[in-house]
C-alpha distance (Angstrom), angle and dihedral (degrees) to the residues before:
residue distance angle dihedral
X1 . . .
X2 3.81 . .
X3 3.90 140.7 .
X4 3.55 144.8 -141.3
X5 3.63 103.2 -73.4
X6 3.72 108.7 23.5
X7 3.04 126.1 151.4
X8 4.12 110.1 -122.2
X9 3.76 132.6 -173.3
X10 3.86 105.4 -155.3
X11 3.92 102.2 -132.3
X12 3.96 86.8 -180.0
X13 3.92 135.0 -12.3
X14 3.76 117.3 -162.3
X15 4.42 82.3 -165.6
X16 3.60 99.9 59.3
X17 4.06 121.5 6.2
X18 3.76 89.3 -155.9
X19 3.66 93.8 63.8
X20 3.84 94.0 65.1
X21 3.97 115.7 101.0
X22 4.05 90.6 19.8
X23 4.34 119.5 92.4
X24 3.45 130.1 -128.1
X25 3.67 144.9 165.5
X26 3.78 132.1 -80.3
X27 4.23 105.6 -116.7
X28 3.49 94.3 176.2
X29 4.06 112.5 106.0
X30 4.00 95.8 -168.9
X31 3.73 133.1 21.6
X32 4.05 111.5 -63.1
X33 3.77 115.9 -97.9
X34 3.87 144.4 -171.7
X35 3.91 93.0 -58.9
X36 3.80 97.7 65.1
X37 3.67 87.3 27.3
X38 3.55 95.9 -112.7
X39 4.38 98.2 -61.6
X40 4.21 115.2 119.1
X41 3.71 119.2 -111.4
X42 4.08 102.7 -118.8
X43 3.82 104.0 -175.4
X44 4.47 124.3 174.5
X45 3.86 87.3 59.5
X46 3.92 88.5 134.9
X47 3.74 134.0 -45.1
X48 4.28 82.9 -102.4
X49 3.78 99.2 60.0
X50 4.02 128.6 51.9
X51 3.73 127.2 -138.0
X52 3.38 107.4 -63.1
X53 3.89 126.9 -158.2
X54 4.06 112.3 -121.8
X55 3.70 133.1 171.5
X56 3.31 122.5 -114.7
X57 4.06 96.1 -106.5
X58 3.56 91.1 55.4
X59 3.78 95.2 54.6
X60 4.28 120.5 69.1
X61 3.84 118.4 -159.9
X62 3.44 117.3 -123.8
């Protein structure tokens, strides 16, 4: 389980390959649901890739 403003490494990210291997920050205020699908919104991954969705066994807290 995560909160807002963890600190993530993305270990793999079926939205966006270039994510994986970079860290981010945990957007989501509340547990994910059926709109995202149940992944985490991890945005400030680098000014070249958007928030990208992830579930939560392809994202390590740091």
């Amino acid at each position: 389980m995560f909160n807002a403003g963890d600190k993530v490494r993305i270990v793999a990210c079926a939205d966006d390959p270039r994510a994986v291997g970079k860290t981010g920050r945990i957007v989501d205020e509340v547990a994910p649901g059926p709109l995202t699908g149940g992944r985490w919104t991890v945005n400030g991954i680098s000014i070249w890739i958007a928030p990208v969705l992830c579930h939560g066994h392809e994202l390590q807290k740091i």
